[in-house]
Biopython code that builds the backbone (N, CA, C, O; Angstrom):
import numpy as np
from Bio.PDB.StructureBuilder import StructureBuilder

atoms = [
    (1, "UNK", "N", (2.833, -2.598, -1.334)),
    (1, "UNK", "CA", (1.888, -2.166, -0.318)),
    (1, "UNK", "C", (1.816, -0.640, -0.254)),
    (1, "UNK", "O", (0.826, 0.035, 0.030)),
    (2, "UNK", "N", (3.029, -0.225, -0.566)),
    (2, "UNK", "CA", (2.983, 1.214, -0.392)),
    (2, "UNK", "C", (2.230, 1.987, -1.577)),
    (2, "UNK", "O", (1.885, 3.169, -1.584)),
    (3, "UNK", "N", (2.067, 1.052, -2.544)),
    (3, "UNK", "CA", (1.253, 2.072, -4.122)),
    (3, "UNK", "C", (0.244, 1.655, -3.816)),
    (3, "UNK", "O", (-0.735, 2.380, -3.991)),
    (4, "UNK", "N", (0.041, 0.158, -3.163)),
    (4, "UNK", "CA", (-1.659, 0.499, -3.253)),
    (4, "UNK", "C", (-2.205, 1.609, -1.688)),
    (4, "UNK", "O", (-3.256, 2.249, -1.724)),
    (5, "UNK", "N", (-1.469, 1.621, -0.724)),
    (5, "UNK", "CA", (-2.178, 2.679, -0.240)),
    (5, "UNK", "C", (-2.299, 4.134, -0.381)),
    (5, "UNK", "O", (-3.004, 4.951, 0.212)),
    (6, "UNK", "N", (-1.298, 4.268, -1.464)),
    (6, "UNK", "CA", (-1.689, 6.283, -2.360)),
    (6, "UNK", "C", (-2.334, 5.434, -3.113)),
    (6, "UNK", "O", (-3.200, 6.284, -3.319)),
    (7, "UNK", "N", (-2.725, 4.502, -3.737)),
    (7, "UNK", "CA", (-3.766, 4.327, -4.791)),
    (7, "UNK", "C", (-5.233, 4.398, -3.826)),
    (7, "UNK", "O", (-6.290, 4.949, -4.135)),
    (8, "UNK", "N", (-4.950, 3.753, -2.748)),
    (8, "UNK", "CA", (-6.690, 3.980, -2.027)),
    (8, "UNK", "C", (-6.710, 5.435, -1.793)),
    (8, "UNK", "O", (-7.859, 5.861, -1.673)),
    (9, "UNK", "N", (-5.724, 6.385, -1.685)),
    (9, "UNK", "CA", (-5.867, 7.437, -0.832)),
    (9, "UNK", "C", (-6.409, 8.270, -2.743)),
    (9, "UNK", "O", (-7.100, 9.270, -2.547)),
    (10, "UNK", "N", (-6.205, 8.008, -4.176)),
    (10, "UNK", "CA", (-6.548, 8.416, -4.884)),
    (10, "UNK", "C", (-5.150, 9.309, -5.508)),
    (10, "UNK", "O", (-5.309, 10.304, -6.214)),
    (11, "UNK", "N", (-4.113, 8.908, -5.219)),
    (11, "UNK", "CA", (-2.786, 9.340, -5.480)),
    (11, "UNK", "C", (-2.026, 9.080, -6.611)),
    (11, "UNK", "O", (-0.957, 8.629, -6.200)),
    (12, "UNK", "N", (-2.022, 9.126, -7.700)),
    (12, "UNK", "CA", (-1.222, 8.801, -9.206)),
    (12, "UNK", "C", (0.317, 8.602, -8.507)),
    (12, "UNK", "O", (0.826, 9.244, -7.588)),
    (13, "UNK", "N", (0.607, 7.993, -8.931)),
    (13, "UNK", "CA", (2.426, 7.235, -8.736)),
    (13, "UNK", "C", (3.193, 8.384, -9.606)),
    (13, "UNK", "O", (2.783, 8.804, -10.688)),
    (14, "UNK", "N", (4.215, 8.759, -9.032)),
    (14, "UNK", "CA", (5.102, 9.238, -10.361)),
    (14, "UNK", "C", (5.452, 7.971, -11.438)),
    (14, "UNK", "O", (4.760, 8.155, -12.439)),
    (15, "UNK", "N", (6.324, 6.689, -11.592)),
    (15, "UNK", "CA", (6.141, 5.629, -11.935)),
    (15, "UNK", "C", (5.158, 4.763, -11.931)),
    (15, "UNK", "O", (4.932, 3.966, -11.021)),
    (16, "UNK", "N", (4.551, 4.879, -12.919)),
    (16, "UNK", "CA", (3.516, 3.255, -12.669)),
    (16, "UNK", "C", (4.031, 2.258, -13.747)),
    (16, "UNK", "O", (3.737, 1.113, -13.401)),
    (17, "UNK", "N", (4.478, 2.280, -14.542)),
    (17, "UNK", "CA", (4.835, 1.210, -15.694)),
    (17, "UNK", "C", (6.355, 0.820, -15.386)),
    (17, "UNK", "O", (6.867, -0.055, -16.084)),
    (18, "UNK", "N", (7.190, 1.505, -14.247)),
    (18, "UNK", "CA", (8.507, 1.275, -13.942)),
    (18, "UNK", "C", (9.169, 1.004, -12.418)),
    (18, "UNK", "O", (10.305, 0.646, -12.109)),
    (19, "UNK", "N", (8.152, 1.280, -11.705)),
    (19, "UNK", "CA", (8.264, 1.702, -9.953)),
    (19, "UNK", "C", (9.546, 0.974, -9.497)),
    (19, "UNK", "O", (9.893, -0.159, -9.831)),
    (20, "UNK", "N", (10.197, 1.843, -8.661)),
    (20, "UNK", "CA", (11.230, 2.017, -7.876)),
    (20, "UNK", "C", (11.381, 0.633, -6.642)),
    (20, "UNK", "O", (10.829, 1.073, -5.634)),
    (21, "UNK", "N", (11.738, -0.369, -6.437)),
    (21, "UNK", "CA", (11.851, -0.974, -5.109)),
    (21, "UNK", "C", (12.400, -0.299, -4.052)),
    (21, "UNK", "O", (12.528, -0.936, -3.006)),
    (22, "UNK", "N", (12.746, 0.816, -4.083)),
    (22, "UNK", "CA", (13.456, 1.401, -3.036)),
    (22, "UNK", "C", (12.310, 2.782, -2.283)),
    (22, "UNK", "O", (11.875, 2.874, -1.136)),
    (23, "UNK", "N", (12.113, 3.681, -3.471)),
    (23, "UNK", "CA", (11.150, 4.415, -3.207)),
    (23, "UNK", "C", (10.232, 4.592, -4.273)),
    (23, "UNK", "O", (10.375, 4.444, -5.487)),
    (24, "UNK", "N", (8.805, 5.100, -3.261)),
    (24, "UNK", "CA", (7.879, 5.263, -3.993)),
    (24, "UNK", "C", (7.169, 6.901, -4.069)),
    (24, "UNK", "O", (6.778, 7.552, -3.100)),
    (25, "UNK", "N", (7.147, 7.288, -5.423)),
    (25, "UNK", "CA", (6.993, 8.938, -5.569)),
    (25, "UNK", "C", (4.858, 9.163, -5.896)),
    (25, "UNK", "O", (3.920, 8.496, -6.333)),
    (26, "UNK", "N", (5.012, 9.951, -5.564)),
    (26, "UNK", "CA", (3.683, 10.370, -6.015)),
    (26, "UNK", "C", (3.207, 12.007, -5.938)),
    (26, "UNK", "O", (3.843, 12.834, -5.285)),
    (27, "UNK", "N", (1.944, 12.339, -6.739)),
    (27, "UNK", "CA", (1.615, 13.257, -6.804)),
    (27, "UNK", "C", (0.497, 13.678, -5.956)),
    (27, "UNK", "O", (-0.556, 13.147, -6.307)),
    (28, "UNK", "N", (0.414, 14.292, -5.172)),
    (28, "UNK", "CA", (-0.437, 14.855, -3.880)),
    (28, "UNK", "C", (-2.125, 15.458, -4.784)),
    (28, "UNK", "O", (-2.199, 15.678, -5.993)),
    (29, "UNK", "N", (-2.938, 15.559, -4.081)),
    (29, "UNK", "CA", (-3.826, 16.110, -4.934)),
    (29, "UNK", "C", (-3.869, 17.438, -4.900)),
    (29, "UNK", "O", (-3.700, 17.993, -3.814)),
    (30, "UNK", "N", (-4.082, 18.135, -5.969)),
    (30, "UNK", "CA", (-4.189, 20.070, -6.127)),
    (30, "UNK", "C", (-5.102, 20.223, -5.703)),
    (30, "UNK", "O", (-5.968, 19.373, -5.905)),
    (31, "UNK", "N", (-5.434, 21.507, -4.800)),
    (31, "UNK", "CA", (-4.397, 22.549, -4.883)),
    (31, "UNK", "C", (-3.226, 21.767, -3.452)),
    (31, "UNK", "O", (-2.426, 22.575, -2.979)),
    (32, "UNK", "N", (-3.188, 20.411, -2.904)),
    (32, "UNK", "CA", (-1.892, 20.525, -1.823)),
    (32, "UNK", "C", (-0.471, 21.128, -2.054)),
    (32, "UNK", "O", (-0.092, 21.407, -3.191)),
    (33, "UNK", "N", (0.105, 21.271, -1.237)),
    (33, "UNK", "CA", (1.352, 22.200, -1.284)),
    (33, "UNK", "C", (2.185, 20.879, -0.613)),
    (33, "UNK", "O", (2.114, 20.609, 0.586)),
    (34, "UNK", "N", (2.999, 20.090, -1.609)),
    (34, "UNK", "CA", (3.506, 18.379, -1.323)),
    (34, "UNK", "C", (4.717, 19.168, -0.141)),
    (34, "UNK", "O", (5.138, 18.376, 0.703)),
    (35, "UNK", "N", (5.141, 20.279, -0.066)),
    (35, "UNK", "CA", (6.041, 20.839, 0.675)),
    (35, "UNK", "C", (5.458, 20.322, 2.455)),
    (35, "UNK", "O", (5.789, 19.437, 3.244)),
    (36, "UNK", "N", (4.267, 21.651, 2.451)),
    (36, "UNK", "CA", (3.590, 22.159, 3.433)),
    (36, "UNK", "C", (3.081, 20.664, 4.259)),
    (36, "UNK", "O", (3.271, 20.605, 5.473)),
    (37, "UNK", "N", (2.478, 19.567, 3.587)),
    (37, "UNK", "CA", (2.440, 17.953, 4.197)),
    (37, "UNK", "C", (3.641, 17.332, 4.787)),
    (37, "UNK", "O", (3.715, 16.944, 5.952)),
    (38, "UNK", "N", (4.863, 17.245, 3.630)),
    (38, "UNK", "CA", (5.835, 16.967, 4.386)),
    (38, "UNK", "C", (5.872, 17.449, 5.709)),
    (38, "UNK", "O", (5.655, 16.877, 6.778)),
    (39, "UNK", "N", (6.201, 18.661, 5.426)),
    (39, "UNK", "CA", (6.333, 19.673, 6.964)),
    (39, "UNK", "C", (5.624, 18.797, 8.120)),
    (39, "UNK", "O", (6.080, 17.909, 8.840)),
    (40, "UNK", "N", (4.338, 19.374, 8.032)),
    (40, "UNK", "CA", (3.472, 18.708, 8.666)),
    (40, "UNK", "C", (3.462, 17.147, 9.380)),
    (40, "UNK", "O", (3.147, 16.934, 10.550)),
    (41, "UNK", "N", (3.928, 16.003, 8.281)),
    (41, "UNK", "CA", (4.110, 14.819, 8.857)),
    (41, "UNK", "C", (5.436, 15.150, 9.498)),
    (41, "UNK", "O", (5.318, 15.098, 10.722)),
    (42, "UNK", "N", (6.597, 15.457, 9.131)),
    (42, "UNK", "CA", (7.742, 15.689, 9.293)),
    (42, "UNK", "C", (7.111, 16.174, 11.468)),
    (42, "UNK", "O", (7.540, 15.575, 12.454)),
    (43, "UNK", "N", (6.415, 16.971, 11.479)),
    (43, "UNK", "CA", (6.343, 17.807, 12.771)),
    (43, "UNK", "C", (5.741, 17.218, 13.383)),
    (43, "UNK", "O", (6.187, 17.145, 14.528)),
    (44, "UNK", "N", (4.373, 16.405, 13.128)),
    (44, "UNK", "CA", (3.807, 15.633, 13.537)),
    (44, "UNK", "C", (3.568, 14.452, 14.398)),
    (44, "UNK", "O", (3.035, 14.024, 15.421)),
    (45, "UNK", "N", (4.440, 14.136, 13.141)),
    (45, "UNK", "CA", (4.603, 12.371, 13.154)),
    (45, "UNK", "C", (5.821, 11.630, 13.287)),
    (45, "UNK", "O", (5.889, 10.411, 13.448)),
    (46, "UNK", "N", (7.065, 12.668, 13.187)),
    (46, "UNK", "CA", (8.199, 12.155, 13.577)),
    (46, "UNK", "C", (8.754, 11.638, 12.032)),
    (46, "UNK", "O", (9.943, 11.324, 11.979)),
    (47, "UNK", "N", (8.236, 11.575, 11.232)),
    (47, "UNK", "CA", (8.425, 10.765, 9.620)),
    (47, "UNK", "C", (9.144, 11.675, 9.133)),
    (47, "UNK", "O", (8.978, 12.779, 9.653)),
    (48, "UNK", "N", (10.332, 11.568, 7.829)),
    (48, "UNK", "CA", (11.043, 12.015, 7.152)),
    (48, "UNK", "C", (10.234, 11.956, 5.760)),
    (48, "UNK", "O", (10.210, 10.829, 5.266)),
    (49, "UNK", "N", (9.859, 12.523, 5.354)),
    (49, "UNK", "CA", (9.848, 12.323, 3.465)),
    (49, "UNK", "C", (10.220, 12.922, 2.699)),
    (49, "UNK", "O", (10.154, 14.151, 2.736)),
    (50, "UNK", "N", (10.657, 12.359, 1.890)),
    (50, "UNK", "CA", (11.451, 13.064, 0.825)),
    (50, "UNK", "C", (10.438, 13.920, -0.372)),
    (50, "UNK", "O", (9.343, 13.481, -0.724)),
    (51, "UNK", "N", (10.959, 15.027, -0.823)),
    (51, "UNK", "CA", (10.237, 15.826, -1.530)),
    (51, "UNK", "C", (10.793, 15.887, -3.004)),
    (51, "UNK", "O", (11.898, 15.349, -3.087)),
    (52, "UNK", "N", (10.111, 16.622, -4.690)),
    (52, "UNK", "CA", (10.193, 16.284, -5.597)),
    (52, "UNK", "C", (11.521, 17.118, -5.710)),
    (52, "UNK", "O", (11.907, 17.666, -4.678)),
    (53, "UNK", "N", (12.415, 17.303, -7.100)),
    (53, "UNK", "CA", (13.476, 18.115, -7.355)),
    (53, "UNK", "C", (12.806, 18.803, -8.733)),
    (53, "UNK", "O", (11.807, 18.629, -9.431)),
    (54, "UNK", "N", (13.838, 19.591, -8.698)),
    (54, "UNK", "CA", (13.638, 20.534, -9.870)),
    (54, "UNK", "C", (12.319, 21.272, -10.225)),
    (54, "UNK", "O", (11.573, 21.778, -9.387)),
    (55, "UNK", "N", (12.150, 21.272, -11.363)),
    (55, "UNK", "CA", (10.391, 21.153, -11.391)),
    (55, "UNK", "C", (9.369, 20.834, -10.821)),
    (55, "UNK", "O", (8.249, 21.291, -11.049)),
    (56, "UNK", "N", (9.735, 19.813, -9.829)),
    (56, "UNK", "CA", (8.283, 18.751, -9.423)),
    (56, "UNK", "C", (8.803, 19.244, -7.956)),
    (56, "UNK", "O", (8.300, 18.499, -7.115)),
    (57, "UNK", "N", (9.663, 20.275, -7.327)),
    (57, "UNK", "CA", (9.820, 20.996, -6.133)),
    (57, "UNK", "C", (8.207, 21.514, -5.408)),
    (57, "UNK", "O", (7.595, 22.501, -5.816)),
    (58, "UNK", "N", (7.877, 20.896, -4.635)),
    (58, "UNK", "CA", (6.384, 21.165, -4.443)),
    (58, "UNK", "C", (5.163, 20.490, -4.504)),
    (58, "UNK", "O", (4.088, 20.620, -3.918)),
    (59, "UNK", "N", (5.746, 19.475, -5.657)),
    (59, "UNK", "CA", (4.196, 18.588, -6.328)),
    (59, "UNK", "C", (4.714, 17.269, -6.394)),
    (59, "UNK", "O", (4.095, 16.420, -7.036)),
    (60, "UNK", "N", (5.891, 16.960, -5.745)),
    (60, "UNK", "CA", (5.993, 15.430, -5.797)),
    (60, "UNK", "C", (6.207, 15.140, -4.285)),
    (60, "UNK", "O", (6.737, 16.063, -3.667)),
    (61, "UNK", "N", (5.951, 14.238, -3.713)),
    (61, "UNK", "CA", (6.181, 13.315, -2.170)),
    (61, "UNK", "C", (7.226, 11.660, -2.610)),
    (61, "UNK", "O", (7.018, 10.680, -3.326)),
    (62, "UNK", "N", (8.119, 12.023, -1.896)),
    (62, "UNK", "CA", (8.865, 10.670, -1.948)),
    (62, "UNK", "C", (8.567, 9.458, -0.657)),
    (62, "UNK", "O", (8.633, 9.832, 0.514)),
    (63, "UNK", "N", (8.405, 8.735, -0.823)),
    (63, "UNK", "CA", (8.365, 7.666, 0.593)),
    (63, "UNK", "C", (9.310, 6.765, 0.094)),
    (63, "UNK", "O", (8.895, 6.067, -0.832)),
    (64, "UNK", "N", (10.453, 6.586, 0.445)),
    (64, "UNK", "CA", (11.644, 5.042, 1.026)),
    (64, "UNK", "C", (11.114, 4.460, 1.860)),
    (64, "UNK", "O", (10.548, 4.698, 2.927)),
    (65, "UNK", "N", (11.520, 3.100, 0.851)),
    (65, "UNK", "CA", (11.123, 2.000, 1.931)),
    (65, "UNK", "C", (12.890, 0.838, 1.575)),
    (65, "UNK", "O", (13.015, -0.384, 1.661)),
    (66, "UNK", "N", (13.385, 1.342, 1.393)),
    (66, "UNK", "CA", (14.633, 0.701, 1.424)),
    (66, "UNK", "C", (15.639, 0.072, 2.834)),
    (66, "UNK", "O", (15.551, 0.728, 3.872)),
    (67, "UNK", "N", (16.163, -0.635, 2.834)),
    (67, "UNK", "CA", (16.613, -1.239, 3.825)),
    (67, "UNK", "C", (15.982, -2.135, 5.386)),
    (67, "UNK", "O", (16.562, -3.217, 5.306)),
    (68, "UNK", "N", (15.619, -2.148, 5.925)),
    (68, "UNK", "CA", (14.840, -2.286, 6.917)),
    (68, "UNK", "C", (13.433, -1.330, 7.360)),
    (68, "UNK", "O", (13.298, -0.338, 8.076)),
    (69, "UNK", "N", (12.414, -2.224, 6.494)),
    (69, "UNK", "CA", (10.981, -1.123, 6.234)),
    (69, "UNK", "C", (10.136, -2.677, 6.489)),
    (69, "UNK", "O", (10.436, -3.652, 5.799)),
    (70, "UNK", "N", (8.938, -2.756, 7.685)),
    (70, "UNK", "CA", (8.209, -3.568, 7.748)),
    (70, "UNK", "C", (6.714, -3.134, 7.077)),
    (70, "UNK", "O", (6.513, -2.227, 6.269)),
    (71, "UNK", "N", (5.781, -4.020, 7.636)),
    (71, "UNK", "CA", (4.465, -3.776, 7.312)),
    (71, "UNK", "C", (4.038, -2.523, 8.717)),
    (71, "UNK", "O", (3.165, -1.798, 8.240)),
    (72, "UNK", "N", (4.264, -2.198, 9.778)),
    (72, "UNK", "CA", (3.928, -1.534, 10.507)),
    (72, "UNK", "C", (4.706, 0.330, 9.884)),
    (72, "UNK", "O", (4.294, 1.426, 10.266)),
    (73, "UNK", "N", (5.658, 0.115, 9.059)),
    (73, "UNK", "CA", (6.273, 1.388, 9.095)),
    (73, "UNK", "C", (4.964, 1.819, 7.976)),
    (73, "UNK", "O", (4.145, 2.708, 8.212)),
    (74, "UNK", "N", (4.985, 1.089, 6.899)),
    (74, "UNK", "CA", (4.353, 1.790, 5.679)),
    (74, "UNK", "C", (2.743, 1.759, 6.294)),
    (74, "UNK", "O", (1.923, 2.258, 5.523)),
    (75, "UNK", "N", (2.297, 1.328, 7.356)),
    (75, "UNK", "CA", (0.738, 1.718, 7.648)),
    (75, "UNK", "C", (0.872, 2.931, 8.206)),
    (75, "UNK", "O", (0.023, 3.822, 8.181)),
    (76, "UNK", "N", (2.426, 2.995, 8.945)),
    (76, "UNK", "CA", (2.164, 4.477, 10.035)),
    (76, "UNK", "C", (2.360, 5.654, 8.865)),
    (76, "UNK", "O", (1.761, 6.709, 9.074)),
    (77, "UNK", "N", (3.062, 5.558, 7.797)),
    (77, "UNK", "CA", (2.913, 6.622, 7.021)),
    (77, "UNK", "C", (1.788, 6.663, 6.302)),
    (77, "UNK", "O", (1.431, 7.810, 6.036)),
    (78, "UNK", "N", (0.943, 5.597, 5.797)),
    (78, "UNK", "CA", (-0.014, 6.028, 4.957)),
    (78, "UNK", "C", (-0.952, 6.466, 5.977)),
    (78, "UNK", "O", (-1.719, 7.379, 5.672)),
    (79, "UNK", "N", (-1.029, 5.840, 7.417)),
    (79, "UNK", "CA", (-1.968, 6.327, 8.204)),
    (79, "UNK", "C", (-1.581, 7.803, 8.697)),
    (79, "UNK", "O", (-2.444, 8.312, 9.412)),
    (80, "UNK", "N", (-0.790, 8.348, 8.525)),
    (80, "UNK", "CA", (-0.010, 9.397, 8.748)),
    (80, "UNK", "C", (-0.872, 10.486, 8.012)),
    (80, "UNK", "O", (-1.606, 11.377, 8.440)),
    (81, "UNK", "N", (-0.369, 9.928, 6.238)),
    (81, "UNK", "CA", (-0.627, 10.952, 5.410)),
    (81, "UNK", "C", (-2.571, 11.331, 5.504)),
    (81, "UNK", "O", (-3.166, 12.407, 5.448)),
    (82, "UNK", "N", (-3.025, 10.059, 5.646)),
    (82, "UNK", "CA", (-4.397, 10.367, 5.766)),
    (82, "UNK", "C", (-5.115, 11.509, 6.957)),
    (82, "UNK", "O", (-5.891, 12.420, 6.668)),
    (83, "UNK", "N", (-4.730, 11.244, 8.013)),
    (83, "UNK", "CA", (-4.903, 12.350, 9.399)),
    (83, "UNK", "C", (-4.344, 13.545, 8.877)),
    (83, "UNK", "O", (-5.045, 14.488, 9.244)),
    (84, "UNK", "N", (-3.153, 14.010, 8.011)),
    (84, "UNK", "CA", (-3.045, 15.263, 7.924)),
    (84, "UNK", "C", (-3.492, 15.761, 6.435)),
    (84, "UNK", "O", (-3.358, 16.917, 6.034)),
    (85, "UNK", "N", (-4.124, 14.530, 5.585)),
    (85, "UNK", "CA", (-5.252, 15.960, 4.412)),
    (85, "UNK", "C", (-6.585, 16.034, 5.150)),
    (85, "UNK", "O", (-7.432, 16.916, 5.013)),
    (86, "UNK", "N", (-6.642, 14.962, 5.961)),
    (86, "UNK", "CA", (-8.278, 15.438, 6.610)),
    (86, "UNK", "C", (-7.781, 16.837, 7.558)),
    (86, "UNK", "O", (-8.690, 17.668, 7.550)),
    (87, "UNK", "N", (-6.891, 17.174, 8.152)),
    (87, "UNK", "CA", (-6.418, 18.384, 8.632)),
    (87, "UNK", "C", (-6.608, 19.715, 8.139)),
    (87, "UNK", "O", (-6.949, 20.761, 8.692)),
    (88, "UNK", "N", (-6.199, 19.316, 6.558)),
    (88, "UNK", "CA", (-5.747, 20.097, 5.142)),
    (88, "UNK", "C", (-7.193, 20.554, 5.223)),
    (88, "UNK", "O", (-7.588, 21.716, 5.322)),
    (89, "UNK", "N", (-8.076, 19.195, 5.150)),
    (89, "UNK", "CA", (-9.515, 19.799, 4.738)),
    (89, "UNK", "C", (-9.902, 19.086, 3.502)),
    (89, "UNK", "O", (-10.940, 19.313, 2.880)),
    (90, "UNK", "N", (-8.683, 17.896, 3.067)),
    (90, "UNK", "CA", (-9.296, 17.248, 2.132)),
    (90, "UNK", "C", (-9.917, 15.868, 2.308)),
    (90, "UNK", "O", (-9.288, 14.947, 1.787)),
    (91, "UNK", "N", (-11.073, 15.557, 2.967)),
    (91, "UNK", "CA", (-11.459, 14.825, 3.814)),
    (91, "UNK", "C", (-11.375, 13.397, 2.754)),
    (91, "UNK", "O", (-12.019, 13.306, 1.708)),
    (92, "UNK", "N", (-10.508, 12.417, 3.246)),
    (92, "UNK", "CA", (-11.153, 10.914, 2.862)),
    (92, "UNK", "C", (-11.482, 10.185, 3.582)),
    (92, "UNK", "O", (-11.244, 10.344, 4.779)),
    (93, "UNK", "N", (-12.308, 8.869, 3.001)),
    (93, "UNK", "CA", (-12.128, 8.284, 4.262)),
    (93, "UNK", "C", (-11.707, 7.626, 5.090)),
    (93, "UNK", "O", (-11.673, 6.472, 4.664)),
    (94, "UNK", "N", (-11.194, 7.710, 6.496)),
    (94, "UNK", "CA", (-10.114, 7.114, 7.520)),
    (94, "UNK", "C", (-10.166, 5.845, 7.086)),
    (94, "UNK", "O", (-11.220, 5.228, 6.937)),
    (95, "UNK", "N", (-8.838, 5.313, 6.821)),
    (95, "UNK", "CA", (-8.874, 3.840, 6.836)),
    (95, "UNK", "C", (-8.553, 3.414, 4.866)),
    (95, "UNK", "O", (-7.983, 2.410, 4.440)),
    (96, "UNK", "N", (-8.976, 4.229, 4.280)),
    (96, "UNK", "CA", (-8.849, 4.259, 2.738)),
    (96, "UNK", "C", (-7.750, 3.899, 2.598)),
    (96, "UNK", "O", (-7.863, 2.743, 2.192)),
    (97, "UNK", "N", (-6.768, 4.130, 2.666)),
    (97, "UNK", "CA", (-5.652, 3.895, 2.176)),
    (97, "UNK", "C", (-4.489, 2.708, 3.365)),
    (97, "UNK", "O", (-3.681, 1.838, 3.040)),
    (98, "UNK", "N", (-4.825, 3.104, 4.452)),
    (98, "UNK", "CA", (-4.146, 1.879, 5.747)),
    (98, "UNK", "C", (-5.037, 0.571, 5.359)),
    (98, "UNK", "O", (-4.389, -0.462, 5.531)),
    (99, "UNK", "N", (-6.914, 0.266, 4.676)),
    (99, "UNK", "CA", (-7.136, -0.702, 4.491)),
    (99, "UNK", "C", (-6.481, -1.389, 3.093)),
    (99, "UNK", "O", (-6.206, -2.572, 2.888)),
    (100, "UNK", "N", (-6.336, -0.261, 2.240)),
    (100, "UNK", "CA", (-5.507, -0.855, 0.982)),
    (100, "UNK", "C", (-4.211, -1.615, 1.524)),
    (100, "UNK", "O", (-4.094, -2.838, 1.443)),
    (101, "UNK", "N", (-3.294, -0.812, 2.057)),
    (101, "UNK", "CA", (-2.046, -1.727, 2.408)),
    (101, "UNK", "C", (-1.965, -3.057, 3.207)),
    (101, "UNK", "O", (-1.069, -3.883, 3.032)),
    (102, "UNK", "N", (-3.091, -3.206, 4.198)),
    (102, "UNK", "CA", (-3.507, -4.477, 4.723)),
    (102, "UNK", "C", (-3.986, -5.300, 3.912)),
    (102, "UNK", "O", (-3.671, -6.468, 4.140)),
    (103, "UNK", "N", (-4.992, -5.020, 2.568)),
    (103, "UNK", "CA", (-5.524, -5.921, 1.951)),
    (103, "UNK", "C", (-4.233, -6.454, 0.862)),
    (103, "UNK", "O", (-4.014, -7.488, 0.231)),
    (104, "UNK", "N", (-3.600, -5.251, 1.020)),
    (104, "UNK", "CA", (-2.142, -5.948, -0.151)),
    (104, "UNK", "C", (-1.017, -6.882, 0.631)),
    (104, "UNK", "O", (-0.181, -7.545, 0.017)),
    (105, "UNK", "N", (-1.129, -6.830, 2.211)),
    (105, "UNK", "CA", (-0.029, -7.857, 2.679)),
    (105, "UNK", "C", (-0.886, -9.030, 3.191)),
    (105, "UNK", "O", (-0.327, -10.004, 3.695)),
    (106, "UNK", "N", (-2.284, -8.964, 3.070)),
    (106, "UNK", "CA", (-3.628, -10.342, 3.102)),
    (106, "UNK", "C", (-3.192, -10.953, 2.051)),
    (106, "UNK", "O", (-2.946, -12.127, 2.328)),
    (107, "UNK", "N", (-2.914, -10.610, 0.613)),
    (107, "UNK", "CA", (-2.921, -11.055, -0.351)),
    (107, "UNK", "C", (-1.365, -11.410, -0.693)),
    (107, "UNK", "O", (-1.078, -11.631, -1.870)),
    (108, "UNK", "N", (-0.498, -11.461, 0.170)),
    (108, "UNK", "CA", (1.192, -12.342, -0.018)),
    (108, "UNK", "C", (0.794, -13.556, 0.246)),
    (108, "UNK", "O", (1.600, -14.486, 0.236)),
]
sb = StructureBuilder()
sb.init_structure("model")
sb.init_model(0)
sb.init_chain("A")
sb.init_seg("    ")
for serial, (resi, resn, name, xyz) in enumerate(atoms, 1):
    if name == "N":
        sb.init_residue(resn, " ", resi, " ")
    sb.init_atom(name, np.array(xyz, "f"), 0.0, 1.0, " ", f" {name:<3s}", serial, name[0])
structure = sb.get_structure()
């Protein structure tokens, strides 16, 4: 549920041929600053996310969903991430990515 809603939001996976059950990585769209969002949800929204290492310091977003993670946590983050690129100024549209994750737990 959680790849297809960065897939509605237009988000490339760091993994797609291997993905993580625990967490899911992705690449923010350029020019975002994957830092400056965190922040943002982090201040926001009360949400933790994890950010890329090394190299990908900046340009990768981590989301865990490990241990006790329902269908309400992963809508509040994708609905999360959506309210703050329309902030950014990278407008999509509301619901793009929170309707992907609903249509992926319609379809269990």
């Amino acid at each position: 549920a959680t790849r297809a809603g960065l897939a509605g939001l237009g988000f490339p996976p760091v993994a797609d041929a291997h993905p993580s059950p625990g967490v899911t990585g992705f690449f923010p769209e350029q020019p975002i600053d994957a830092e400056q969002l965190r922040k943002r949800i982090r201040e926001r929204h009360g949400m933790s996310l994890a950010g890329g290492q090394g190299p990908w310091t900046g340009k990768v977003i981590r989301i865990g969903h490990m241990g006790y993670c329902d269908a309400a946590d992963i809508i509040a983050v994708i609905g999360a991430l959506e309210l703050e690129l329309r902030t950014l100024g990278f407008a999509r549209p509301l619901g793009s990515g929170t309707s992907a994750v609903l249509e992926s737990f319609a379809s269990e």
